[in-house]
C-alpha positions as CSV (number, residue, x, y, z in Angstrom):
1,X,-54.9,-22.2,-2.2
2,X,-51.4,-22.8,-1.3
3,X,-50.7,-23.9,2.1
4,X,-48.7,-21.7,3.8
5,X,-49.7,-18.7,5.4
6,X,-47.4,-16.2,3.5
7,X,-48.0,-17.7,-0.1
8,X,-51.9,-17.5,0.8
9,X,-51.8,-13.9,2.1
10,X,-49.5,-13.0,-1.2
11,X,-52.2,-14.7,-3.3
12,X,-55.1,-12.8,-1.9
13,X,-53.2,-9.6,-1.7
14,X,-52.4,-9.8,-5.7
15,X,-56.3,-10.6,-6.0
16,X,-56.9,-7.3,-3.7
17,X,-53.9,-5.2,-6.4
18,X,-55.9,-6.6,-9.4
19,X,-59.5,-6.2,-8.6
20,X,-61.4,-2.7,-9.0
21,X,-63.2,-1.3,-5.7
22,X,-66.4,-3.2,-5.5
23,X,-64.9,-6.4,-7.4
24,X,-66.5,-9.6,-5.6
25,X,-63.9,-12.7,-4.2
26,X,-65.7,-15.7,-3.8
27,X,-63.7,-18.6,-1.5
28,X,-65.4,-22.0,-0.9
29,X,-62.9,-24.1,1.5
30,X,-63.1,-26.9,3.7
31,X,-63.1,-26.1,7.3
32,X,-61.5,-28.0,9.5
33,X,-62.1,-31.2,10.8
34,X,-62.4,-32.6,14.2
35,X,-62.5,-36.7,13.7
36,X,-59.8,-39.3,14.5
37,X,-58.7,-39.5,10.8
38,X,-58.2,-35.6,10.1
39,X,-57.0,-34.7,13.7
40,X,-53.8,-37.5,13.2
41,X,-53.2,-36.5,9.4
42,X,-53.1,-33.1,10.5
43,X,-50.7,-33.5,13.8
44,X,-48.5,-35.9,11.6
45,X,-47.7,-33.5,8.6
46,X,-47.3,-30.6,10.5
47,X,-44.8,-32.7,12.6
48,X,-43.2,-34.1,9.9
49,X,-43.3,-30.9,7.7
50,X,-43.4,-27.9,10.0
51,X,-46.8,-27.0,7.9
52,X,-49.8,-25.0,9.7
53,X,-52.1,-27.5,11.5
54,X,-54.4,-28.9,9.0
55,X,-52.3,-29.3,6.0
56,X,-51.7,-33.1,4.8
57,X,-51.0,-34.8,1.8
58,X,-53.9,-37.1,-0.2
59,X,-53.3,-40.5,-1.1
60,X,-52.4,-39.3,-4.5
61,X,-49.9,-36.8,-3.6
62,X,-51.8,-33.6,-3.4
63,X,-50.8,-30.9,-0.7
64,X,-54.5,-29.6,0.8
65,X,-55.4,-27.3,3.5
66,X,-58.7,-27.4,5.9
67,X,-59.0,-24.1,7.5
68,X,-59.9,-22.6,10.5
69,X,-62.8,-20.0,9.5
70,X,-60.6,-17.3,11.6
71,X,-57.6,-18.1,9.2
72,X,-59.5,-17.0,6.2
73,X,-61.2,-14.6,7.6
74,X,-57.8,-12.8,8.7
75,X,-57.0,-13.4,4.9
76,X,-59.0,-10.9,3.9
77,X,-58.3,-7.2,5.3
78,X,-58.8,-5.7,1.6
79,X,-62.5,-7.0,1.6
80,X,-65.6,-6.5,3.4
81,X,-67.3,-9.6,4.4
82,X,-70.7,-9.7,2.4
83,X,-72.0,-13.1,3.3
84,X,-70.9,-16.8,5.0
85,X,-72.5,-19.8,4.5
86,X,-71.3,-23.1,6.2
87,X,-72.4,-26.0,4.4
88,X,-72.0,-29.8,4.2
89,X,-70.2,-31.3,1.5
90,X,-69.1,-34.6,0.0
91,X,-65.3,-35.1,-0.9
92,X,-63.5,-36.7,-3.4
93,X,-62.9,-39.8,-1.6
94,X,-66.3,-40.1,0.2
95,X,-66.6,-38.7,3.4
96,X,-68.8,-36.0,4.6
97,X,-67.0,-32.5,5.8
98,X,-67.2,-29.2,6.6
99,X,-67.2,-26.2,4.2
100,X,-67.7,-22.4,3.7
101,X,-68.3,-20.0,1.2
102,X,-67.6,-16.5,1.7
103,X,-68.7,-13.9,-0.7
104,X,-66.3,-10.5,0.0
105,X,-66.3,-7.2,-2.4
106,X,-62.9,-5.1,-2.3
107,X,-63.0,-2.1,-0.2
């Protein structure tokens, strides 16, 4: 997803238009994290950026976003909640994180 707030919120909103009652939105993010290496990439790119807190760039250039599990659960007035799973998963440089799936129908 993008990573600001109101491109996020228009994204899941046009999902919400475009899906029939009952259609199923599956999200599977990275939550995020509270070690050294996240907590400064985070602080130093919404500094530098005036980005929401856990947004930061990858060494190849790639704008990502760790979320709060509140944040994407506010995303999603539309849906009902059907199940959350938090889960440990691998990234693409290596280190262990954080993750959730959520599994929502439209109301």
């Amino acid at each position: 997803m993008h990573p600001r707030h109101d491109e996020q919120r228009a994204l899941i909103a046009e999902v919400a238009r475009i899906l029939t009652p009952g259609g199923l939105l599956y999200i599977s993010d990275i939550l995020l994290e509270d070690d050294e290496r996240n907590q400064t990439r985070y602080a130093a790119y919404a500094q530098q950026l005036k980005t929401p807190y856990g947004v930061f760039a990858t060494d190849d250039g790639a704008v990502v976003r760790h979320h709060d599990l509140a944040d994407l659960h506010a995303l999603l007035p539309a849906f009902t909640l059907m199940e959350e799973r938090e889960i440990s998963v691998v990234t693409m440089n290596g280190h262990e994180a954080r993750a959730v799936q959520l599994l929502a129908h439209k109301q």
